[in-house]
LUMMARZA-107382 format. One line per 5 residues: number of its first residue (from 1); their letters; for each residue x, y, z of N, C-alpha, C, O. Coordinates in nm, 4 decimals, m for minus. Layout:
<atoms>
NUM	A	X/Y/Z/X/Y/Z/X/Y/Z/X/Y/Z  ...
</atoms>
This chain:
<atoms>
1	XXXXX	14.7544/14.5842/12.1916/14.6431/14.5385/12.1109/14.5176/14.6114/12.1562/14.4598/14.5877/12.2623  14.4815/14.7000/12.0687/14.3086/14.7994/12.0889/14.2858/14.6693/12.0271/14.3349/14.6068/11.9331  14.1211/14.6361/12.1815/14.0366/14.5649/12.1741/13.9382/14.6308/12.0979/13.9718/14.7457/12.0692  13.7826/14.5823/12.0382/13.7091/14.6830/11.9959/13.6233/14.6807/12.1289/13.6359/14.5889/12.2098  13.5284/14.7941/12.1493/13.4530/14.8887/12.2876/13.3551/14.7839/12.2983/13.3074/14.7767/12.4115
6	XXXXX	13.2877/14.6585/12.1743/13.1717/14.5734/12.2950/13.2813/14.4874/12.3770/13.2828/14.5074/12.4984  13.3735/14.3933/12.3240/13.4970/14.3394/12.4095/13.5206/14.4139/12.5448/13.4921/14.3599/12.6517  13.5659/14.5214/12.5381/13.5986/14.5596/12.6691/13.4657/14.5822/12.7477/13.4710/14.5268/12.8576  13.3295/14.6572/12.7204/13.2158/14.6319/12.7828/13.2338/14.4689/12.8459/13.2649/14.4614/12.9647  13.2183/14.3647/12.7831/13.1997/14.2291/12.8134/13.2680/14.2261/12.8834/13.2137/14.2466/12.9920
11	XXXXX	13.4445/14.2001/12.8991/13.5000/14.2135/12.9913/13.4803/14.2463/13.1125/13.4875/14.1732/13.2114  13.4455/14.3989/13.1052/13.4214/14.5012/13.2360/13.2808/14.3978/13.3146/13.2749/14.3630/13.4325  13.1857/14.3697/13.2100/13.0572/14.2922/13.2706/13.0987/14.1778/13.3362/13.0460/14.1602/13.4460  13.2059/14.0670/13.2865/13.2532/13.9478/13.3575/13.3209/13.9710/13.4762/13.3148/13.8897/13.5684  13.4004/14.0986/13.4851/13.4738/14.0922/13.5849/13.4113/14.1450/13.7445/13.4485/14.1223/13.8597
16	XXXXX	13.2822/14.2373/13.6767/13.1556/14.2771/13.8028/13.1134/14.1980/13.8114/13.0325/14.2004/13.9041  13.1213/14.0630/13.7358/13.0109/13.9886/13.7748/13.1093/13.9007/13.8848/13.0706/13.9012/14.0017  13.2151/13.8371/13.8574/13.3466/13.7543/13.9169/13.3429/13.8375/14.0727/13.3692/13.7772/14.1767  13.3117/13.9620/14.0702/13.3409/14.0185/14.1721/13.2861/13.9843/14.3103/13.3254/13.9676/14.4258  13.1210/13.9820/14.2025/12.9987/13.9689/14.3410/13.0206/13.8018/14.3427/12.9098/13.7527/14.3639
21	XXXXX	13.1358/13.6821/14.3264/13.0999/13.5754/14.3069/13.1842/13.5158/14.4391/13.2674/13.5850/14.4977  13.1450/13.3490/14.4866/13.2276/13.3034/14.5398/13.2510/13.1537/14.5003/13.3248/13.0805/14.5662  13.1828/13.1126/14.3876/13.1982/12.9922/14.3222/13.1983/13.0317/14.1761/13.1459/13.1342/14.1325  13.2847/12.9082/14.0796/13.2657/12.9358/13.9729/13.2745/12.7683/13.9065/13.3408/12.6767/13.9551  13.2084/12.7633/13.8127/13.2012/12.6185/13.7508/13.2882/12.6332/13.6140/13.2368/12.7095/13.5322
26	XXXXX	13.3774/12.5898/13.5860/13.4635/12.6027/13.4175/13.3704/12.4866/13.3661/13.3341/12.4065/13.4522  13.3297/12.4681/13.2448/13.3154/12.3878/13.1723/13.3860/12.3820/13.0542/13.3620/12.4772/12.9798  13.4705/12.2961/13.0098/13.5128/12.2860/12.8895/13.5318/12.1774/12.8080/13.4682/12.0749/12.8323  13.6087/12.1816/12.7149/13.6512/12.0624/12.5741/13.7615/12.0737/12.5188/13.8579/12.1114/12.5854  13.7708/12.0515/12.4183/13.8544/11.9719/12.3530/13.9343/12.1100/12.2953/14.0539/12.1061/12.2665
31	XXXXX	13.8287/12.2669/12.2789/13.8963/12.3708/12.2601/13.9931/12.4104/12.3591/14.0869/12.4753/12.3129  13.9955/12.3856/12.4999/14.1171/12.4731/12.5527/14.2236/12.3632/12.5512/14.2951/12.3822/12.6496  14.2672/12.2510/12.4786/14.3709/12.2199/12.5023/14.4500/12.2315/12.3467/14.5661/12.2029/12.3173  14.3682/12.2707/12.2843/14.4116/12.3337/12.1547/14.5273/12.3787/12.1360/14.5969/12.3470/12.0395  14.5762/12.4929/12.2658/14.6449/12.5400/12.2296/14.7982/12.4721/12.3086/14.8995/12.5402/12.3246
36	XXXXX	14.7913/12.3946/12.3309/14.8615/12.2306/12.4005/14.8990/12.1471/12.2793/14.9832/12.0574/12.2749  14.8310/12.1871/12.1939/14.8976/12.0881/12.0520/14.7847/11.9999/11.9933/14.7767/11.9456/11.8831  14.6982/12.0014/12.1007/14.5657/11.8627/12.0802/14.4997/11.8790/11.9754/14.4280/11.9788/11.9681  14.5064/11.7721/11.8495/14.3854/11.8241/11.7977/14.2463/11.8288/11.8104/14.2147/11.7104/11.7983  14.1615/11.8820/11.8245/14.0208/11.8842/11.8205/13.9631/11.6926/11.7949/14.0281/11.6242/11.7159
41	XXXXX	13.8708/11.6451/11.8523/13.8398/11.5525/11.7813/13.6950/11.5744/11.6532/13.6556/11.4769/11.5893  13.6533/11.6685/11.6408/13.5284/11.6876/11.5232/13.6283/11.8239/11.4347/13.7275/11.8840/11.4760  13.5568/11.8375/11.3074/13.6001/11.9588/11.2512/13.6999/11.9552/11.1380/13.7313/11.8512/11.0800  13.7585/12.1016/11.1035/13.8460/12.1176/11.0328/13.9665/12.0205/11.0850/13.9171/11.9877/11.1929  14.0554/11.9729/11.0811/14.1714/11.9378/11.1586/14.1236/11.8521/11.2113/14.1771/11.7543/11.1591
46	XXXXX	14.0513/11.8156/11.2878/14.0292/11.7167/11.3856/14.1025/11.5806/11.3951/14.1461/11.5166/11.2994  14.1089/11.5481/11.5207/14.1545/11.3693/11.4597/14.1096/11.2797/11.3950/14.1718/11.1921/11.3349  13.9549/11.3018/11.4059/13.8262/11.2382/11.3876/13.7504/11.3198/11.2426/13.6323/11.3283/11.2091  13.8741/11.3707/11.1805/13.7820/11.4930/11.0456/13.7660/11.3617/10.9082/13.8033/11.3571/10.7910  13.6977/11.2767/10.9910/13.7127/11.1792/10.8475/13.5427/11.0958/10.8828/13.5038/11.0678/10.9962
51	XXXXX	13.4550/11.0666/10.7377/13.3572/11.0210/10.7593/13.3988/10.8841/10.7923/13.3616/10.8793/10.9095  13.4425/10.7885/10.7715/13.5025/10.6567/10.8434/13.6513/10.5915/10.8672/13.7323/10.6382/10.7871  13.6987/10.5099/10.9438/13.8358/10.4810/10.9348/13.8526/10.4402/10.8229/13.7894/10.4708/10.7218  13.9852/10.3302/10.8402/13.9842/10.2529/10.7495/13.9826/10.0571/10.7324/14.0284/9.9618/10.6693  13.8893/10.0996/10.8463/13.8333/9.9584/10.8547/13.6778/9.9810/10.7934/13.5958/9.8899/10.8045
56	XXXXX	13.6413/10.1127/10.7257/13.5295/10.1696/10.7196/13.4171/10.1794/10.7805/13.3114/10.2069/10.7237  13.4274/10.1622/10.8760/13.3577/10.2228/11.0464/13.3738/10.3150/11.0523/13.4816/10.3651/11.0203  13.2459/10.3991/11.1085/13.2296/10.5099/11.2048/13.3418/10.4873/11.3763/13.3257/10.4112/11.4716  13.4548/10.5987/11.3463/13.5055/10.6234/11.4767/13.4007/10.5482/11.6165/13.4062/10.4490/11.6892  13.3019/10.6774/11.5933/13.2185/10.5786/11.6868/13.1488/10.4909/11.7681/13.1244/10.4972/11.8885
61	XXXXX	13.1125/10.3846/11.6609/13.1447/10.2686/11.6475/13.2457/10.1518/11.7135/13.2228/10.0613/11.7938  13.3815/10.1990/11.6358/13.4896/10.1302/11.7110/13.5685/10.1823/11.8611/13.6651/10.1342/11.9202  13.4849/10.2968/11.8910/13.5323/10.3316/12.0182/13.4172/10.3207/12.1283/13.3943/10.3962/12.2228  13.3344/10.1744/12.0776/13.2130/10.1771/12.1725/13.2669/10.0785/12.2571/13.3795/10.0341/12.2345  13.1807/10.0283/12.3781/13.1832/9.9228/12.4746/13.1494/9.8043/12.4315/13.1766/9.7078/12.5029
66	XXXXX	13.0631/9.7787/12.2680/13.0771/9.6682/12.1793/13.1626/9.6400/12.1100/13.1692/9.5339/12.0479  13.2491/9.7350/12.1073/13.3815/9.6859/12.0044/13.4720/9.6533/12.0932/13.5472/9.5594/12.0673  13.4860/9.7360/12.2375/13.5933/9.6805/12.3242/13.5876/9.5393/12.3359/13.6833/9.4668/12.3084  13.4296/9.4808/12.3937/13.4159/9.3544/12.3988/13.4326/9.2237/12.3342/13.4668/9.1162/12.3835  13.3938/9.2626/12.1848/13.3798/9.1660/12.1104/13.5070/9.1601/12.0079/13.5286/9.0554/11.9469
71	XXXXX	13.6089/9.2990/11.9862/13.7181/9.3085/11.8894/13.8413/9.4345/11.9792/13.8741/9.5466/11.9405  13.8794/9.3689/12.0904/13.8934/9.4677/12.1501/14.0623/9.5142/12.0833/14.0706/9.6359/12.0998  14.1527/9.4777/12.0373/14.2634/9.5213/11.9774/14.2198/9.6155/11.8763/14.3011/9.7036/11.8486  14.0579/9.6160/11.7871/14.0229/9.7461/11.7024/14.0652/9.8654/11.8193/14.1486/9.9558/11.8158  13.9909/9.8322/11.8990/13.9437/9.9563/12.0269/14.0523/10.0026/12.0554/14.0557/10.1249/12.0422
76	XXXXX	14.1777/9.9402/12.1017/14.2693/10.0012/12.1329/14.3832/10.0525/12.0317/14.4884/10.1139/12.0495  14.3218/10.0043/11.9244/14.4153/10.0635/11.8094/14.4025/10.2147/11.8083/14.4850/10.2957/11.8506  14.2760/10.2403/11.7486/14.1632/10.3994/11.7338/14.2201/10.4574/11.8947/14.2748/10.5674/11.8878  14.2129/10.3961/12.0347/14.2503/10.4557/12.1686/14.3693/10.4752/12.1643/14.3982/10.5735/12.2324  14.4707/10.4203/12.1076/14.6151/10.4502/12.0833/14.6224/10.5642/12.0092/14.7258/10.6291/12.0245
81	XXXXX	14.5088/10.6236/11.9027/14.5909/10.7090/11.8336/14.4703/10.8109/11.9259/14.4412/10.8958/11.8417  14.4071/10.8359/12.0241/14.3401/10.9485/12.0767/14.4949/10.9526/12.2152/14.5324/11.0619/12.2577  14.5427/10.8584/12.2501/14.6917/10.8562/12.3619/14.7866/10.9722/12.3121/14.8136/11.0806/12.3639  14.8421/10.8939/12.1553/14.9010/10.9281/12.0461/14.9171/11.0844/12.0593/15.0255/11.1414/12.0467  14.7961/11.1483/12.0865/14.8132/11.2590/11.9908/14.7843/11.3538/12.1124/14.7697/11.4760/12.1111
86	XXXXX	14.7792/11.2517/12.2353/14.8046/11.3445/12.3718/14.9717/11.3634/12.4325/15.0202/11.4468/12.5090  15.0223/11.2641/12.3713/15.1651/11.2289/12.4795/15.2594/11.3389/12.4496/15.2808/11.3873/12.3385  15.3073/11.3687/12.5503/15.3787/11.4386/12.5805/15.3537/11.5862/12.5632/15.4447/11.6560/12.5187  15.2199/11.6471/12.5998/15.1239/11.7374/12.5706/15.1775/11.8174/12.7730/15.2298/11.7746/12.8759  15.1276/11.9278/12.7288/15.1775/11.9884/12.8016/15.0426/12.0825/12.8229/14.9709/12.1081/12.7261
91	XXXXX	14.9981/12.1563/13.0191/14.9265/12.2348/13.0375/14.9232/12.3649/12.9272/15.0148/12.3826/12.8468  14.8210/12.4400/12.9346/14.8679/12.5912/12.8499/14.8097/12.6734/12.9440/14.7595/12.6393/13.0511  14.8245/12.8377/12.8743/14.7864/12.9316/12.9836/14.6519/12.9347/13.0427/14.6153/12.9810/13.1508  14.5951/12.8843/12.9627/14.4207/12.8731/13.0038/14.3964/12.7308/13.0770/14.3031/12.7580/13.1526  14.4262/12.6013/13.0962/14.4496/12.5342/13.2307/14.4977/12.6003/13.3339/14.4499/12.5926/13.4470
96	XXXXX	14.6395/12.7009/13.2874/14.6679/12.7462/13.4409/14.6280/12.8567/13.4681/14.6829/12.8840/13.5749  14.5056/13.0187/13.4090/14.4639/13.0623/13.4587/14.2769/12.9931/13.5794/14.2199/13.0376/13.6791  14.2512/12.8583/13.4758/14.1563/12.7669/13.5726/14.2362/12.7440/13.6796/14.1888/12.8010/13.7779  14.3288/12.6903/13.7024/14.4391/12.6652/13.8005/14.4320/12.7748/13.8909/14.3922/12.7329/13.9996  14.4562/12.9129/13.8928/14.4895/13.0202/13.9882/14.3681/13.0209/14.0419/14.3388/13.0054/14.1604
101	XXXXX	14.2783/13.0448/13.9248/14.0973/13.0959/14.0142/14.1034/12.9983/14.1432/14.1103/13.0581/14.2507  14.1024/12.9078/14.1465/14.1440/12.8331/14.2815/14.1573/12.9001/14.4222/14.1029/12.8744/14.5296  14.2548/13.0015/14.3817/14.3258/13.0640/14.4812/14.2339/13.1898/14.5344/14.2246/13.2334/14.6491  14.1782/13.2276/14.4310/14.0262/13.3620/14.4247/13.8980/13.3300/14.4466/13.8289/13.4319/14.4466  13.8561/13.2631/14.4594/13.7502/13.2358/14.4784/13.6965/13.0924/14.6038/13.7489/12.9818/14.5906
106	XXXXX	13.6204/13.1103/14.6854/13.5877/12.9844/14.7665/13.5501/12.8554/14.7100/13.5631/12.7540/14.7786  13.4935/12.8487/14.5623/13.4687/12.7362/14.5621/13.4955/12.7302/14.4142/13.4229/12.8025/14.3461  13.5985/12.6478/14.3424/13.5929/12.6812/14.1957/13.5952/12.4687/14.1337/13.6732/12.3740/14.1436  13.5001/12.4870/14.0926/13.4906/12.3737/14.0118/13.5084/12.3492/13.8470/13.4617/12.4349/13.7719  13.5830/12.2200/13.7851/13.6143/12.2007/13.6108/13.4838/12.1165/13.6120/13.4517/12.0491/13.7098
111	XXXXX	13.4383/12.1210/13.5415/13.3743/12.0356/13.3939/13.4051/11.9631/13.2953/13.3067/11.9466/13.2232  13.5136/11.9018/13.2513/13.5298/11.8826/13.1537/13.5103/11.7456/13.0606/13.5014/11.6283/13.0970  13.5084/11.7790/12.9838/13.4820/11.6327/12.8553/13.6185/11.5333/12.7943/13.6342/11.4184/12.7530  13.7155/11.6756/12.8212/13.8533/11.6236/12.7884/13.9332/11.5232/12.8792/13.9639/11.5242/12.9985  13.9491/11.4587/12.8019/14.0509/11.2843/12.8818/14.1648/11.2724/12.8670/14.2281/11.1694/12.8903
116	XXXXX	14.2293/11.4231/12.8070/14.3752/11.4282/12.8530/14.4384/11.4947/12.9480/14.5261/11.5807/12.9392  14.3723/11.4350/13.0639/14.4377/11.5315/13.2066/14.5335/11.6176/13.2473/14.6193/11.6007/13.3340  14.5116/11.7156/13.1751/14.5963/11.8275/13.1693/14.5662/11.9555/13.2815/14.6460/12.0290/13.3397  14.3961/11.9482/13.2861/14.3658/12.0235/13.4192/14.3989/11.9727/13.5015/14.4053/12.0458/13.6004  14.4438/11.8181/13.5272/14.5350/11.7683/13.6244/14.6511/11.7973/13.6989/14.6877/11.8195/13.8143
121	XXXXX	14.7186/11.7821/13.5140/14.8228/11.8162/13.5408/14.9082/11.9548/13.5486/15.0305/11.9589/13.5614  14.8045/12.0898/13.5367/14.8028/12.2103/13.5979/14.8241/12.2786/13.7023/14.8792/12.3830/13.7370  14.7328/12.1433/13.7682/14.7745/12.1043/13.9570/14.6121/12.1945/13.9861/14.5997/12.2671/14.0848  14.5206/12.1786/13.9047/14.3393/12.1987/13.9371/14.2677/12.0857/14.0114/14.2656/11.9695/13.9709  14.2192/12.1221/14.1042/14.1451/12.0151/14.2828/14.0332/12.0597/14.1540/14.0463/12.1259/14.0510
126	XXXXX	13.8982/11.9738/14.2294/13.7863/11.9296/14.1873/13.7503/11.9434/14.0661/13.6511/12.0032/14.0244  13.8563/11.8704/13.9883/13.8338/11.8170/13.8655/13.7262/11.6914/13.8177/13.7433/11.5715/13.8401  13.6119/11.7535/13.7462/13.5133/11.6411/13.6952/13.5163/11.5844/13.5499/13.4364/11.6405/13.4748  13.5825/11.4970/13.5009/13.5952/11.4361/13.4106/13.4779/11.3356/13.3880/13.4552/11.2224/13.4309  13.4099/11.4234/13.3012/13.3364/11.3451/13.2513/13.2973/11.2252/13.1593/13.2018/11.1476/13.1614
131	XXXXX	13.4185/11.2398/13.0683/13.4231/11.0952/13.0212/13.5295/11.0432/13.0313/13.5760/10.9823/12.9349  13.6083/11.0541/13.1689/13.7082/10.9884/13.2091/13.8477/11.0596/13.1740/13.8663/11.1676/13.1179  13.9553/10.9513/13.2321/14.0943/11.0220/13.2252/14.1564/10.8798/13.1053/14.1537/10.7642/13.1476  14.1977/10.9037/12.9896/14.2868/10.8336/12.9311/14.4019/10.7172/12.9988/14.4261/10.5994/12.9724  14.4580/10.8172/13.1000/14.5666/10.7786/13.1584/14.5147/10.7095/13.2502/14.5989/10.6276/13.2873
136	XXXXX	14.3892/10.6957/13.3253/14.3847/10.5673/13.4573/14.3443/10.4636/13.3784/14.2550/10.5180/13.3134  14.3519/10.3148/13.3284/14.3569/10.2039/13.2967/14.2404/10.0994/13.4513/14.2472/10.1069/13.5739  14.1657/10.0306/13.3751/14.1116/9.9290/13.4733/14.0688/9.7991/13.4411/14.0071/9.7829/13.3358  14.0860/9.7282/13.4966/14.0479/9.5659/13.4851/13.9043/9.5680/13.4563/13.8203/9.6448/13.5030  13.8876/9.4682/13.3689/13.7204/9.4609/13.3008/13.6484/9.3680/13.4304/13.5434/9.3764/13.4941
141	XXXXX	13.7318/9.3031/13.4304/13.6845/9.1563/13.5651/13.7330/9.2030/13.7000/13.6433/9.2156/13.7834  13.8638/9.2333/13.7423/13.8917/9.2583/13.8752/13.8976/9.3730/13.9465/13.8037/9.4344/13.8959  13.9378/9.4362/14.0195/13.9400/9.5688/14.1084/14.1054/9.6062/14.0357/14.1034/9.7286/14.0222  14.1651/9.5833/14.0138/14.2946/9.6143/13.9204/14.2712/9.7587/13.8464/14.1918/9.7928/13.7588  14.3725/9.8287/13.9174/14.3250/10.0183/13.8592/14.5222/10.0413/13.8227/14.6204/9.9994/13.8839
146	XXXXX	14.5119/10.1042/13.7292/14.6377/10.1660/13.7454/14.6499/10.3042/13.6443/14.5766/10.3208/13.5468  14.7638/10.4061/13.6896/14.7535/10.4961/13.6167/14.8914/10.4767/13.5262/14.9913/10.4082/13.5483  14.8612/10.5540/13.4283/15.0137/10.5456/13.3294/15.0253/10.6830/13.1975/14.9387/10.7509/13.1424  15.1617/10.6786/13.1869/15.1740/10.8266/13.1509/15.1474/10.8526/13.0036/15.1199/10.9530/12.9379  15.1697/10.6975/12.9713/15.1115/10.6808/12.7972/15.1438/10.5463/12.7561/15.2358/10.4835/12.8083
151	XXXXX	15.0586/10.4924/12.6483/15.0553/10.3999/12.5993/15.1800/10.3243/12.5352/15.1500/10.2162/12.4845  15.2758/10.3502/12.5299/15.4184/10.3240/12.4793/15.4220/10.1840/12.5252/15.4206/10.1021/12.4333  15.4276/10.1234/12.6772/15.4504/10.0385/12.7368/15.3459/9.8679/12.7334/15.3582/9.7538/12.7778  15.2612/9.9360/12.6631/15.1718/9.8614/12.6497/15.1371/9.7442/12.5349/15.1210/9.7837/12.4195  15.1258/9.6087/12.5621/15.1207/9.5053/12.4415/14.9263/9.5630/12.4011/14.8419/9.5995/12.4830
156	XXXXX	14.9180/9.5551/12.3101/14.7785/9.5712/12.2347/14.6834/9.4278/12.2260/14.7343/9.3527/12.1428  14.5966/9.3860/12.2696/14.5316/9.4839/12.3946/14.5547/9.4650/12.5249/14.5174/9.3521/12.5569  14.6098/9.5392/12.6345/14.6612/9.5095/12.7451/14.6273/9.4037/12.7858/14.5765/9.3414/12.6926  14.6274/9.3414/12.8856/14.5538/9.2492/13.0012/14.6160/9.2517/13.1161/14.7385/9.2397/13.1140  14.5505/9.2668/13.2363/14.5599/9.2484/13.3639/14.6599/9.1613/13.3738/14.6805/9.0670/13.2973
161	XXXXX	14.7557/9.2081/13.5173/14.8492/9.1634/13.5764/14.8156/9.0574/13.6778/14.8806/8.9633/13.7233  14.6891/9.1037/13.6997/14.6508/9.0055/13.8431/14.5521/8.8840/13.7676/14.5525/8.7621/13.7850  14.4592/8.9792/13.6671/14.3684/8.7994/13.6635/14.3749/8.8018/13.4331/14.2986/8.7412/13.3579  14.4727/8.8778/13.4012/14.4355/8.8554/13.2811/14.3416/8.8940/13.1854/14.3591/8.9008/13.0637  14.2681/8.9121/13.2318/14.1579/8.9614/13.1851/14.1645/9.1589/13.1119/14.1985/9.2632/13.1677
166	XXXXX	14.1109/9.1285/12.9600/14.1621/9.2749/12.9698/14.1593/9.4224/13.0320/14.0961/9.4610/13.1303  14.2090/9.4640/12.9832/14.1977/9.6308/13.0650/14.1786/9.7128/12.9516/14.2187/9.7022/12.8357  14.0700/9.8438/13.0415/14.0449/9.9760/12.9408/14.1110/10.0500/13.0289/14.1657/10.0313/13.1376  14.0841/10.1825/12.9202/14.1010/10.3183/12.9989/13.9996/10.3680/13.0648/13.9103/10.3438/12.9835  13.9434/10.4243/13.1603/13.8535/10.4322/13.2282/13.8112/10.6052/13.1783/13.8180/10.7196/13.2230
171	XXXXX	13.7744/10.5455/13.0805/13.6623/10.6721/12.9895/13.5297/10.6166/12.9334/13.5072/10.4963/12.9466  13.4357/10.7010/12.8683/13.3017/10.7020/12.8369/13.3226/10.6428/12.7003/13.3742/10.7096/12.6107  13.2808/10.5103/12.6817/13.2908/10.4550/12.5190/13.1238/10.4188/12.4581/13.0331/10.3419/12.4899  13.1441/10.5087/12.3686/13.0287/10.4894/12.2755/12.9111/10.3842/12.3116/12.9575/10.2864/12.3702  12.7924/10.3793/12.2951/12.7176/10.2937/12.2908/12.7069/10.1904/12.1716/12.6910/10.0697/12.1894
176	XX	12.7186/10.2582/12.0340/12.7784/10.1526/11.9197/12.6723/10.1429/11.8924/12.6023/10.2065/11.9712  12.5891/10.0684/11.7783/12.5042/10.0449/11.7599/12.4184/9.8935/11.7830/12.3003/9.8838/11.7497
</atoms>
């Protein structure tokens, strides 16, 4: 595959630059697991390519910390199908070239927005999830944490083993209005 000559310039510029480096920060989304099967959540395709469900709510909305509270089986319905459309999703080459830099560089840190722990599961150290991991689950009331590989097992809406009380996924939910 002939690249065209600014491509390879750019290239040649990233890789002088990688050279003089000894840290690197990845930041990413919802694009590198794309090629993992995920769909996008905004956009063409997206999971989320719709102006409301069909409870006619804004996504949004029902994936806030007011809907968990007050209707929380909505919440985990809409969270079932963001699980849904992770399970059984698999790293791709771009988690595991983040993965190697590891090995090149002294200090390599993720960024990411994505909550299907796949830079996880790449086998990538100082992973920052920023709006959480799908897969760790936590008690609203108690210290009760657990991780799980997908929602299959689960009565809608969970509740705690120890005090009952329900459980989220320990991600970033909307403010809601």
């Amino acid at each position: 595959m002939d690249l065209p000559q600014w491509s390879v310039s750019a290239i040649n510029k990233i890789v002088e630059l990688l050279e003089q480096s000894r840290s690197i920060l990845f930041i990413t989304g919802a694009g590198i697991s794309a090629d993992s099967g995920l769909p996008t959540y905004r956009g063409v395709g997206g999971l989320y390519d719709v102006g409301a469900t069909e409870e006619g709510l804004p996504v949004e909305e029902i994936l806030s910390g007011r809907t968990m509270r007050r209707q929380p089986a909505l919440a985990w319905k809409y969270l079932g199908q963001v699980e849904e459309a992770c399970r059984g999703s698999r790293f791709n080459r771009a988690h595991e070239v983040v993965t190697q830099m590891q090995g090149r560089f002294e200090r390599v840190w993720i960024l990411t927005q994505n909550v299907d722990g796949l830079h996880d599961q790449a086998g990538a150290r100082n992973v920052i999830d920023i709006h959480g991991d799908l897969h760790k689950l936590l008690c609203t009331h108690c210290d009760y944490r657990r991780t799980t590989a997908d929602y299959s097992e689960l009565s809608v809406p969970p509740l705690c083993p120890q005090c009952r009380a329900l459980l989220r996924p320990d991600v970033a939910l909307a403010r809601g209005p």
